[in-house]
Structures are given as structure tokens and as C-alpha cells.
N, C-alpha and C positions, 0 to 999 in steps of 0.2 A: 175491335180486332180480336178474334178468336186466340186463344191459347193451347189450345187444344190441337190435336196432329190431325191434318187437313191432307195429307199426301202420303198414304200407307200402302207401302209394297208387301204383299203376304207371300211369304215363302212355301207355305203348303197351303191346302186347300180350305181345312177346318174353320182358319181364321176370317178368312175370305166370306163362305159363307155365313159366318155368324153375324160379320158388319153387313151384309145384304139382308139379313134378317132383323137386323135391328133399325133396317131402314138409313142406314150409313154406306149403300152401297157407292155412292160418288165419291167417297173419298180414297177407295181402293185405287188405286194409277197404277200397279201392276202384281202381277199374278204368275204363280208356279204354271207349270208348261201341263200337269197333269190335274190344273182342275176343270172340272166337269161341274158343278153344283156353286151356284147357281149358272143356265146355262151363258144368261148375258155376261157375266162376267169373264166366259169364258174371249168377250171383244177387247177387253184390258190386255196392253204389251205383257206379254210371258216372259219375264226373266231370268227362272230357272227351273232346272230340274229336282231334286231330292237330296242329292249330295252335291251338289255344283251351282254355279249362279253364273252370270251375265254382268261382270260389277259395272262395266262399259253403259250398261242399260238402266239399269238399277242407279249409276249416278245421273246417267243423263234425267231420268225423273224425277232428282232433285225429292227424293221423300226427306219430309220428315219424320218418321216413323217408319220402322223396319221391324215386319215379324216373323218370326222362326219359330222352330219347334226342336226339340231335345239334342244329344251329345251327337248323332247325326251330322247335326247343322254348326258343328259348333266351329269349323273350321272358315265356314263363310260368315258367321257371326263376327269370329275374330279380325279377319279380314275387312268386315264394313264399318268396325268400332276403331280398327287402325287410317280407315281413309275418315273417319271425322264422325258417319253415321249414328243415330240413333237406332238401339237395337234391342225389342224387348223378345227373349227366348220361353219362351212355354214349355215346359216337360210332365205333360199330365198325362197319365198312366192309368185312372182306374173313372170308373163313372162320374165320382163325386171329385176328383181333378179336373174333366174336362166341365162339368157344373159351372166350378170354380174357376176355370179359364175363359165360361163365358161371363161372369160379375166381374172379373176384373176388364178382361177386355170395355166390356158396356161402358165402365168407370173410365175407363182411359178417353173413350169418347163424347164423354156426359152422357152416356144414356144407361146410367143405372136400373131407371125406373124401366126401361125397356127390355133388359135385362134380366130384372129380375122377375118379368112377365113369360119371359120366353126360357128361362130356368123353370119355373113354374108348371107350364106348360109341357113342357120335358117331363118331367117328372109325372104328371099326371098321364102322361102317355107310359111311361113305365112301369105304372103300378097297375095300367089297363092289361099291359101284359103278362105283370104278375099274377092279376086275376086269372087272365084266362088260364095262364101256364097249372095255376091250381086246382083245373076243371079238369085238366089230362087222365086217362087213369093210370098210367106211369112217366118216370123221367127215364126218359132214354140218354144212355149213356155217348159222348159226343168228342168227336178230336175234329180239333179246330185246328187244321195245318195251313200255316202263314209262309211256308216258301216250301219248294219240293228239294231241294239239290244244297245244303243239306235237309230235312226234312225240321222244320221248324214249326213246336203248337205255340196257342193262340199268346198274345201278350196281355197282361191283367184286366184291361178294357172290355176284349172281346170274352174272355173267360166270365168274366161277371155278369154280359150280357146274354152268354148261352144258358147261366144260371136262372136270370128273370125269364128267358123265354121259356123254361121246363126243360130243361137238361141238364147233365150231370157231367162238365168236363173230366177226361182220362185222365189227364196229367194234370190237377189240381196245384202240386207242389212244385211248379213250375211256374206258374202266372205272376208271382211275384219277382222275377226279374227280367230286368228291362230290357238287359239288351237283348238281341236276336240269339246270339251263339250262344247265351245262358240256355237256351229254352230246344237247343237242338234235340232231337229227340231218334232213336234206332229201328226201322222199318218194323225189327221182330220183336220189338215191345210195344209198339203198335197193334201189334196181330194180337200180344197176349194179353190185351188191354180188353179188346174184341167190342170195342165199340160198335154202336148201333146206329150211328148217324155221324158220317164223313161229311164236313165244312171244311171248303176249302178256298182260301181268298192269296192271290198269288200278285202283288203287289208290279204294274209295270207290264205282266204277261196274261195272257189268258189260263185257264184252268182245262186239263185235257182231262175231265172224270175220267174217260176209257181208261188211260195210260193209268192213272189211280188203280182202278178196278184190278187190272192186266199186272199189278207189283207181284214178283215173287212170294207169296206165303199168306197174298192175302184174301185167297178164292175162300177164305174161311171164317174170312171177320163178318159178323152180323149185319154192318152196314153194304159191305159188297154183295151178300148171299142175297138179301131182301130189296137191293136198289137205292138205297137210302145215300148216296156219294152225291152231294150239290156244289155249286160253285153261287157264290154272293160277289156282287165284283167290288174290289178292294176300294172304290171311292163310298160305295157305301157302310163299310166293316174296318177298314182300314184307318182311317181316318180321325185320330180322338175329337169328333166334334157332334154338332145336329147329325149331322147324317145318321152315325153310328147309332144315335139313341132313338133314333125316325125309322126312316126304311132298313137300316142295318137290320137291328133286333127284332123286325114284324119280318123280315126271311128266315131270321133264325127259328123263329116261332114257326113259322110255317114249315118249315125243315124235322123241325121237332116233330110237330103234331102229326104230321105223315105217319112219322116213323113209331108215334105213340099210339097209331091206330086211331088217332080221332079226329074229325074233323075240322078242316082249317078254321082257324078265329084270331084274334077277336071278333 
């Protein structure tokens, strides 16, 4: 008889696919409403949203293992450690957290060793981007805007990542705090920032470049004059997990290199 948690509901997505990835995808039994990656997983009951849950659903599957993700979640946390639940919360914030969220996770389910193949593996795909991003002939300057209404740049994950792929984020001294409303940011220091490449990942909604382009004061920033305003959709950017350091960062790379003048790569 195993000891180990056989019946794990994943509150967001990251987690989800990282146990599909480490070949633990049957023990998933239910899944956030907004995952996408992997696609079968998307046939596991949805039992919640981002800030909300389904406790109704969530108990009827009977998991033993419940995962979360930061002070977000932490009201449905509290809530399934008050009905009895086991509940491990993750709050990984910068590349070498979400690393570390896949070793442990791996360890929770005996698969260290598979783990720390696909840590591994990660990594050497980061540093193929750092390559390239070295080959650029400049770093273009880059605002990474995470919600439009308040206008919020990137949080420390995606900052680090616009860094491996050859950019230079605006707001630097911002990436270090976590929450959202730390990181709020004002349309006309945007403008004087004058970035050269707009990334935009809108968590829930789609990304309307036009209406970006179309803001008051900004027919003058370098990214709107030259073209350079992209949309990356937030399951791959958003998300502290594989994704982000997979397909997330080789858009941003390609985001970059446009607007660096040089041809896509790696």
C-alpha cells in the first residue's frame, strides 16, 4: 500500500502539468477551470477558478492531496484545512522558485529522480536562450503589462524571463513584489519609459494590441511607432511553472528579436 497522495486536486494549472510531465498524470482527479496544458487533462472535473473553488466537488473526490498556489488562494486553502483536507500552497515567484516547486513537488510523489531530469532539462533550455539572446545586436527595452485596468507590469518570474530572452524590462524595481497592486504602474511613465517592445499577457481575457496602440500619449512610445505591441496568452506567461520556462520565454525571445532587428531563433 502506497503512502504517498494518490488523489491530487491542482488548484491552478502549473502544478497539473508538471505531474503529467513527470508521468504522474493519473493521479490528478481534479483540475482548475482554466487549465489548458496539458490538453487531456483538461477531461479531469474542474473544480475551480483562481480565486474560488467548488468545495462540494473538491470533497466529493475525496483527494488526498490539495494544491494551491500563493496568498491569492489562501482563503480556499483555509477553508479545505478547516473541512479536514490536506493542503500544500506554493508561492514561487522568480525562475529558481518555480525549479524548486518542481523538486519538491517530484519528492511528494516519489519521483525525484524524474524531477530532477525535467529541472535539468528546463534549464538547459534556458541557457539555449540565453545563447541566443547574446547573439542579438541590442537589448530592447520591454514592459511587460500583466492586467490593463489598473495597468499592472510584469511580476518577478516573467521579468527574469524577458531578461534570458534579450530584453531589458522598464520597471526593473518593481519585479520584486508579489502582489499585483505593488506593481501598479501610470500610463504616462509608460510613455517616458518609451519602451521598444509591448508584452502583454491579460490573465482570464484576451489582449486587444489595438486598444494598447490607440492609449492616450502613447502614438510616441518606440514599441507602438515601430509595431512591436504582442500578446503571449497568459497560460503560457502566466503561470509559474514548465510552461513559462518552455513556450512562455521562446515568445518572448521572438518578441525581442523582432524588435532587435534580428532574426528569429534559437
Amino acid at each position: 500500500m502506497t503512502r504517498l497522495p494518490s488523489r491530487i486536486v491542482c488548484l491552478t494549472e502549473e502544478t497539473t502539468e508538471t505531474l503529467y510531465l513527470l508521468g504522474e498524470g493519473d493521479r490528478v482527479v481534479g483540475v482548475s477551470g482554466y487549465t489548458v496544458r496539458p490538453p487531456e487533462a483538461r477531461r479531469k472535473p474542474r473544480v475551480s477558478a483562481f480565486t474560488s473553488a467548488r468545495f462540494d466537488r473538491i470533497e466529493a473526490l475525496d483527494p488526498d492531496l490539495v494544491l494551491a498556489f500563493s496568498d491569492l488562494q489562501a482563503d480556499i486553502v483555509a477553508e479545505l484545512v478547516r473541512r479536514g483536507r490536506t493542503v500544500v500552497a506554493f508561492n514561487q515567484r522568480s525562475v529558481d522558485d518555480i525549479l524548486r516547486m518542481i523538486l519538491m513537488l517530484g519528492a511528494m510523489v516519489g519521483r525525484s529522480d524524474g524531477a530532477t531530469r525535467l529541472v535539468a532539462d528546463l534549464e538547459q533550455g534556458l541557457d539555449a536562450i540565453r545563447r541566443a539572446a547574446e547573439r542579438l545586436p541590442r537589448r530592447p527595452r520591454v514592459y511587460f503589462e500583466e492586467w490593463d485596468g489598473p495597468l499592472i507590469s510584469g511580476i518577478r518570474w516573467v521579468e527574469e524571463l524577458v531578461e534570458i530572452a534579450g530584453g531589458t524590462p522598464v520597471f526593473p524595481e518593481l519585479r520584486g513584489a508579489s502582489l499585483a497592486r505593488d506593481r501598479t504602474v501610470a500610463a504616462d511613465e509608460v510613455a517616458r519609459r518609451n519602451p521598444e517592445v509591448i508584452v502583454a499577457s491579460w490573465c482570464g481575457k484576451p489582449v486587444r494590441t489595438s486598444r494598447i496602440a490607440t492609449r492616450p500619449g502613447w502614438d510616441a512610445i518606440a514599441a507602438v511607432r515601430h509595431g512591436h505591441v504582442y500578446e503571449i496568452k497568459s497560460a503560457l506567461i502566466l503561470q509559474p511553472g514548465p510552461a513559462a520556462l518552455t513556450d512562455g520565454v521562446r515568445e518572448l525571445h521572438a518578441c525581442i528579436t523582432r524588435a532587435a532587428g534580428a532574426p528569429d531563433g534559437p
